[in-house]
Z-matrix of the N, CA and C atoms (Angstrom, degrees):
N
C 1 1.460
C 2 1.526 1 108.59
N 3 1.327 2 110.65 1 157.49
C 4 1.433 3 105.65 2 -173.21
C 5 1.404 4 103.35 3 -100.37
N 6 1.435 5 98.65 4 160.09
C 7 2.091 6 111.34 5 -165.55
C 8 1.663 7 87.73 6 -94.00
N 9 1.648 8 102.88 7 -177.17
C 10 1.313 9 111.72 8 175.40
C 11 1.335 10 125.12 9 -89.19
N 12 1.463 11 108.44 10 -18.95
C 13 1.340 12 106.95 11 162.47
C 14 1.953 13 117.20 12 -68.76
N 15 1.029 14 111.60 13 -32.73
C 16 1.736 15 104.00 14 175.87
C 17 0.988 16 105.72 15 -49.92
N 18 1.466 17 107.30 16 -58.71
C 19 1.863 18 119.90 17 -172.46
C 20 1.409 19 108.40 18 -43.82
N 21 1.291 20 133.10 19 -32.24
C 22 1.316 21 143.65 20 -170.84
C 23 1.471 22 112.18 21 -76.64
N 24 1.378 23 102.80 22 -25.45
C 25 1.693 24 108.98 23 173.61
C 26 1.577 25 118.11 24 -82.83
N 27 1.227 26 107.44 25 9.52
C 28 1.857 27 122.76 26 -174.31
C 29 1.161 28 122.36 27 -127.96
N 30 1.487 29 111.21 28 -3.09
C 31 1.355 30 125.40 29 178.81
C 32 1.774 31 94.20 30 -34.65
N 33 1.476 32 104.65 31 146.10
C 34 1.659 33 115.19 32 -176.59
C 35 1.214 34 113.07 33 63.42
N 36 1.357 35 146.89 34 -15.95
C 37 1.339 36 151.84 35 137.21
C 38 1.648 37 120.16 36 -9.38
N 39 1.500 38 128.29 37 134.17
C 40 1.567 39 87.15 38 148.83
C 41 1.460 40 123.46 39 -116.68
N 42 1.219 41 110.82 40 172.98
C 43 1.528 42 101.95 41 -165.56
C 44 1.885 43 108.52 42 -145.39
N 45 1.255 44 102.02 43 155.06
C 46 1.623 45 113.89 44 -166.27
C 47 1.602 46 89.48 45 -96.86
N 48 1.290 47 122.12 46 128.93
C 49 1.561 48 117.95 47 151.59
C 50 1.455 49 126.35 48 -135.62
N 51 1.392 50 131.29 49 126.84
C 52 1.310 51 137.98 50 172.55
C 53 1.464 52 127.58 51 -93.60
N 54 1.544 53 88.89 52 110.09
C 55 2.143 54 78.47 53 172.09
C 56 1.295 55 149.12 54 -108.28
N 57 1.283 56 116.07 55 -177.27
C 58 1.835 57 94.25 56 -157.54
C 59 1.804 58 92.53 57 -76.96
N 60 1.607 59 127.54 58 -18.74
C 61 1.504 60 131.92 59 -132.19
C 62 1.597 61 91.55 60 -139.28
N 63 1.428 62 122.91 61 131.26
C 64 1.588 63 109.35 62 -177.15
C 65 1.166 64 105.68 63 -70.58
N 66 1.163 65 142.13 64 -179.73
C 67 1.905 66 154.04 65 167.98
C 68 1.501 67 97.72 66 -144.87
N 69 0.945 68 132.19 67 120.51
C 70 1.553 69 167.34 68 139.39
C 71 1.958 70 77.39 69 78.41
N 72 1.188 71 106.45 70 81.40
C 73 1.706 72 120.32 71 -178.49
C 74 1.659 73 104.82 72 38.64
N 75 0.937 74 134.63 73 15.31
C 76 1.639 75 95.75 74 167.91
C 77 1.912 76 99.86 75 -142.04
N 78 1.174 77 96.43 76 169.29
C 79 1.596 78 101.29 77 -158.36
C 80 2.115 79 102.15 78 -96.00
N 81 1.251 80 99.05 79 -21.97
C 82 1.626 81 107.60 80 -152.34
C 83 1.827 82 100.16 81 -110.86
N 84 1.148 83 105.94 82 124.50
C 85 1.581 84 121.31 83 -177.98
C 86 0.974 85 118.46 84 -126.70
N 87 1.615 86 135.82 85 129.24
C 88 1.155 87 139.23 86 113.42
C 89 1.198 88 140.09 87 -136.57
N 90 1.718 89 102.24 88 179.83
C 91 1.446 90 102.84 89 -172.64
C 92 2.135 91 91.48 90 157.73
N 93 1.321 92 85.46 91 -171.55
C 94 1.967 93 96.86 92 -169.82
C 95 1.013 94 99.47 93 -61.56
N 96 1.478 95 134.31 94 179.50
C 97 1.302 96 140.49 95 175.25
C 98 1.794 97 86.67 96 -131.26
N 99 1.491 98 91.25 97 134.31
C 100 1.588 99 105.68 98 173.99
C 101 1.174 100 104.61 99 -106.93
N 102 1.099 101 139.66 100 -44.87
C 103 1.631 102 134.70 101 -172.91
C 104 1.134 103 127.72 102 -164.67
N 105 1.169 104 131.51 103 154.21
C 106 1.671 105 127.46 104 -179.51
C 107 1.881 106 99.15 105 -116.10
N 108 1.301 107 98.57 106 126.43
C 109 1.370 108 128.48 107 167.31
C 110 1.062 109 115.64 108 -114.54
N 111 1.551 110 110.68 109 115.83
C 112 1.701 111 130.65 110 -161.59
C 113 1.819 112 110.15 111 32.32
N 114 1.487 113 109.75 112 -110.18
C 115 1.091 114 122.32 113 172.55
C 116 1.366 115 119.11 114 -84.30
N 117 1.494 116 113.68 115 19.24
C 118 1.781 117 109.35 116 -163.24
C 119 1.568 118 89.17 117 -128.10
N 120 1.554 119 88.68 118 150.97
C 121 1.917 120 100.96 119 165.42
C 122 1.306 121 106.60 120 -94.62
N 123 0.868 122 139.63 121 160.19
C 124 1.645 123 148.82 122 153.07
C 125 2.103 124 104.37 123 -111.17
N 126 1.461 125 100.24 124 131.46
C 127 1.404 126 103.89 125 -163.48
C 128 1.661 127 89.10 126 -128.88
N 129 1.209 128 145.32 127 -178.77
C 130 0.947 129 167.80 128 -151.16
C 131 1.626 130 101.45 129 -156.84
N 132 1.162 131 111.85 130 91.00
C 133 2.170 132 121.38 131 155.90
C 134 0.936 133 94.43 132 -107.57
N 135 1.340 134 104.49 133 146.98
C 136 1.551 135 142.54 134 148.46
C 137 1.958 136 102.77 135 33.82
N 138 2.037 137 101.85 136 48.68
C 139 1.263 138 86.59 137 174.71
C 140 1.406 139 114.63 138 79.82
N 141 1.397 140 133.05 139 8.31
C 142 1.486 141 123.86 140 161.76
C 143 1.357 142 93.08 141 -149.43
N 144 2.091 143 102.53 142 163.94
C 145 1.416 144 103.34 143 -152.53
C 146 2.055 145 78.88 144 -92.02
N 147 1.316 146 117.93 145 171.79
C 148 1.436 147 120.89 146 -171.06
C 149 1.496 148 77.59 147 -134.20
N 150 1.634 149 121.99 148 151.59
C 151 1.637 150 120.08 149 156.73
C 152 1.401 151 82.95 150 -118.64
N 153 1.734 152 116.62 151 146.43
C 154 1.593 153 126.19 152 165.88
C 155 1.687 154 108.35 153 -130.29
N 156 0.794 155 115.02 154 112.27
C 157 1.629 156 117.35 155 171.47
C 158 1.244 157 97.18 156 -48.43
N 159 1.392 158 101.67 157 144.58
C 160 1.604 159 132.79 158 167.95
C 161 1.572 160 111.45 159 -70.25
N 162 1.186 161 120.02 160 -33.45
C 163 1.255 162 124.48 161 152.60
C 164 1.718 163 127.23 162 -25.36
N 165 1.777 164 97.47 163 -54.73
C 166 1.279 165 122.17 164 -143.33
C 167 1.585 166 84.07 165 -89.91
N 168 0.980 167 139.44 166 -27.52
C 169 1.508 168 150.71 167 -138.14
C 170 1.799 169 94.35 168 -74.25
N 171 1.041 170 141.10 169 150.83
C 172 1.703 171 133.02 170 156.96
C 173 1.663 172 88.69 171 -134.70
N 174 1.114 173 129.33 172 -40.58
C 175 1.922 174 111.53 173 173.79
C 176 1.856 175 105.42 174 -134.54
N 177 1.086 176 93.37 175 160.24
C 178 1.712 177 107.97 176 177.11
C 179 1.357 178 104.11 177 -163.22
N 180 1.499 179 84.57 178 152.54
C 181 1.742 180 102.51 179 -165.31
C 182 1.434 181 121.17 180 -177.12
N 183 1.779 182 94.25 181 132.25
C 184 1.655 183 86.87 182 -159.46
C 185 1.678 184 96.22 183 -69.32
N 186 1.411 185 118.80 184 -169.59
C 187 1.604 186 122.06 185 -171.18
C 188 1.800 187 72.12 186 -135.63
N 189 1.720 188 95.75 187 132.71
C 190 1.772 189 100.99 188 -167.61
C 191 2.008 190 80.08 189 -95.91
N 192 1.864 191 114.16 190 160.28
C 193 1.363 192 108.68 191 -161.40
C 194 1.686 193 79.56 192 -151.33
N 195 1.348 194 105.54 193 112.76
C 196 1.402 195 116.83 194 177.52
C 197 1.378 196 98.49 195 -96.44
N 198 1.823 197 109.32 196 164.84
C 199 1.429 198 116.30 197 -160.47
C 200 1.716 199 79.49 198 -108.95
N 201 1.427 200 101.15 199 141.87
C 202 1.879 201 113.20 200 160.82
C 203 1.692 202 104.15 201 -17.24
N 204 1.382 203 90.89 202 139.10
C 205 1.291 204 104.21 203 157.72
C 206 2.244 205 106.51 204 -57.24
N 207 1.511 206 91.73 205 156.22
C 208 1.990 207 98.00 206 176.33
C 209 1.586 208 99.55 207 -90.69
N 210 1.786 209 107.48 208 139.32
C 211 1.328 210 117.70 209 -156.79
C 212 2.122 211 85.60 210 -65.28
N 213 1.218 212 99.06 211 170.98
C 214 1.782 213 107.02 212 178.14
C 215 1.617 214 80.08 213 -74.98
N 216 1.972 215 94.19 214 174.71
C 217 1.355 216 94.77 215 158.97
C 218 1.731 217 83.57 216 155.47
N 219 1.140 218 95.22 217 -143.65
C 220 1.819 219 88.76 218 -154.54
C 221 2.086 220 88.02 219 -88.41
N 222 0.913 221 92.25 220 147.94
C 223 1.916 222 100.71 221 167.37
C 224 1.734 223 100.61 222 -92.65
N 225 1.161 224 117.95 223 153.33
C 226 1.313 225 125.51 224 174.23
C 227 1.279 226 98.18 225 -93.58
N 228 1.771 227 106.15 226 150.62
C 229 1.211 228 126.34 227 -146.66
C 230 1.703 229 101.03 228 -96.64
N 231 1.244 230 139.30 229 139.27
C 232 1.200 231 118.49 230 -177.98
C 233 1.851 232 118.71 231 -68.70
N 234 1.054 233 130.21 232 -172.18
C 235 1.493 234 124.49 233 -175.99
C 236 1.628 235 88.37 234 -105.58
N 237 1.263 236 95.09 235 139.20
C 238 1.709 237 95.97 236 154.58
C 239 1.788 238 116.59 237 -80.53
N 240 1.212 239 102.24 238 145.90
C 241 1.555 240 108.92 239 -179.74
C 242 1.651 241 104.20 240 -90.53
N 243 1.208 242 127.22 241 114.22
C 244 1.706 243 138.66 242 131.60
C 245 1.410 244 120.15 243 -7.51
N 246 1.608 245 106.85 244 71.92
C 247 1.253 246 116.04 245 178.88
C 248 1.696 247 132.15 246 -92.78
């Protein structure tokens, strides 16, 4: 499981987390991570900050966030080589 200092290296990240204990009824979170307080993450749901003990945690995981596909359009032409 990951400590609170890792978590601290992802701040703005987002990340999937599951816990062993519900928190305000539901077990499954995500969203960015804003900060780590002591042993706690602070995550961002649905628009409010959540704190979850590291304790409470049973999986975590960053959510990987690819950039747009590049619009089509002309490819650059290779150079001819000076033969």
């Amino acid at each position: 499981m990951y400590t609170p200092a890792q978590f601290a290296r992802f701040i703005g990240q987002q990340a999937k987390l599951e816990l062993n204990l519900p928190l305000d009824g539901r077990r499954r979170f995500q969203g960015p991570i804003l900060a780590v307080e002591g042993d706690a993450v602070v995550i961002e749901q649905d628009g409010v900050a959540v704190k979850i003990a590291s304790g409470n945690m049973h999986k975590a995981k960053l959510v990987a966030e690819f950039a747009p596909p590049a619009k089509p359009g002309k490819t650059p032409k290779k150079a001819k080589s000076d033969k």
